[in-house]
N, C-alpha and C positions, 0 to 999 in steps of 0.2 A: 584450471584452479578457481576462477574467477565463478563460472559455471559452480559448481561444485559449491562455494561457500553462499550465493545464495538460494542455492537450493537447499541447504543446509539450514540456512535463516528462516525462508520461507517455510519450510518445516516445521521449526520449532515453535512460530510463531502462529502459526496456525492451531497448533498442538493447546498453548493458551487459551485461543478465540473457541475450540473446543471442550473447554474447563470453564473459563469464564475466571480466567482466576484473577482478575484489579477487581476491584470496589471501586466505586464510583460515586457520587451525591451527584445526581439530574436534578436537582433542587433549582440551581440558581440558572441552569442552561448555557453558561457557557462553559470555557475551560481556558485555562490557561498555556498561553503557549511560550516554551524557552527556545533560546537559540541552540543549535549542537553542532560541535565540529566533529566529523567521521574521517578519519585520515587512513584508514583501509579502504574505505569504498570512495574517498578524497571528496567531498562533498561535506557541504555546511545549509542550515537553515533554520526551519521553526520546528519542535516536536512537541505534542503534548506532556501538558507534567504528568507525573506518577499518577494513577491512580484514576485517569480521567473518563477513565469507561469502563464495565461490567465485562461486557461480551464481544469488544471491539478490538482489532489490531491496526496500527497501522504502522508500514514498511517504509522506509528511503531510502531507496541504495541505489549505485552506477555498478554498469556490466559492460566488462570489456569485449562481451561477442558483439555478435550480429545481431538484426531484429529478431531473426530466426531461428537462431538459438535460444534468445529467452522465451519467443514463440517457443520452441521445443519442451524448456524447464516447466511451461507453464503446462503444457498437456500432461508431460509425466505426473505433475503434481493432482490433475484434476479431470473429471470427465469428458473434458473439451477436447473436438478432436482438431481445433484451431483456435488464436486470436478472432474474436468477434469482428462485427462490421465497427468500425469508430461509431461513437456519439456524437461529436464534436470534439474543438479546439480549445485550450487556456492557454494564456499568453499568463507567463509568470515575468517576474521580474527578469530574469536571467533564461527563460527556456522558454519555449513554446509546445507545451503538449497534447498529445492525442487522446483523448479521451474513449475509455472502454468502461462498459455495466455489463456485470452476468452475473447469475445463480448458478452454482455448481455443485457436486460432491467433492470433497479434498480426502489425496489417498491418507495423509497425517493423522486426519482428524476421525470424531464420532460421525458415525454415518447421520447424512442429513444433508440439505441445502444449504449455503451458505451464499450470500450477497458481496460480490467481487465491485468495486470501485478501483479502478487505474487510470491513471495517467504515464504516458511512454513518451519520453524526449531524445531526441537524435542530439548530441555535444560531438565536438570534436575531436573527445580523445574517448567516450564512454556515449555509453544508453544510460538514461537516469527512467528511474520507474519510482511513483507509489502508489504504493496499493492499500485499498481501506479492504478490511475483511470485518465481516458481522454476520450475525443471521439475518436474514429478513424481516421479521417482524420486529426483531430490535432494530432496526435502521429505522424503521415505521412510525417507530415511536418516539426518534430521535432524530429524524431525518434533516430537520435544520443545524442540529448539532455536530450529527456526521458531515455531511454535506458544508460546513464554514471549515471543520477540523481539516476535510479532504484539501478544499481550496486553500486555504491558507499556507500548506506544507508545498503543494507545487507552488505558491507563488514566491513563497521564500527559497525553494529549494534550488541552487545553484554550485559549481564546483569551485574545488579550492583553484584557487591560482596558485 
């Protein structure tokens, strides 16, 4: 089940980053970030407000499989026929994650490339993951933007007690 709904999320979400459907003002370069508590996926942190990017997604959720199964979720979703090698490590407040970058096709979306940003943490009761979705040349041009939005969300992102 657990499987299932975020694959269902990442979907949709995707489906967006393929429209381009927020509006956004890059005017001032940053964004604001709120706190959210998720008591389906049990996890609490920082999210972007409404509106904070054009052509950007980004995900926060815990999965109750194995690594390997969201490895799995992530192939069916994209042309990858595995998890990349890591990039490196973030220490967030509450997790330690592994850092993954790829360019992919998404089966949800308009044909195209699209610029994948994750972080993957091992908890004790769940996998926590976020994932930045954009195109490439929109990160390009936004790359200190995405990149504080990405960090910031692992470093807040921890589960509920």
């Amino acid at each position: 089940m657990a499987g299932k709904r975020v694959l269902i999320v990442l979907s949709l979400a995707l489906l967006v980053t393929a429209c381009g459907g927020w509006g956004a003002d890059h005017g001032s370069g940053t964004v604001i970030m709120e706190p959210f508590i998720d008591e389906q996926f049990g996890i609490r942190g920082n999210t972007p407000a409404a509106g904070w990017a054009e052509r950007a997604v980004l995900l926060q959720q815990s999965f109750s499989g194995t690594t390997d199964e969201l490895t799995a979720l992530l192939v069916e979703q994209t042309d990858l026929i595995g998890l990349p090698k890591s990039t490196g490590t973030y220490k967030g407040r509450a997790l330690t994650w592994q850092l993954y970058r790829f360019e992919t096709q998404l089966q949800s979306a308009e044909p195209g490339i699209y610029r994948v940003d994750m972080g993957v943490a091992e908890g004790e009761a769940a996998i926590y993951f976020v994932t930045l979705v954009t195109m490439p040349m929109e990160y390009e041009d936004q790359a200190a933007l995405y990149e504080s939005v990405f960090t910031h969300a692992m470093y807040a992102l921890a589960p509920l007690e």
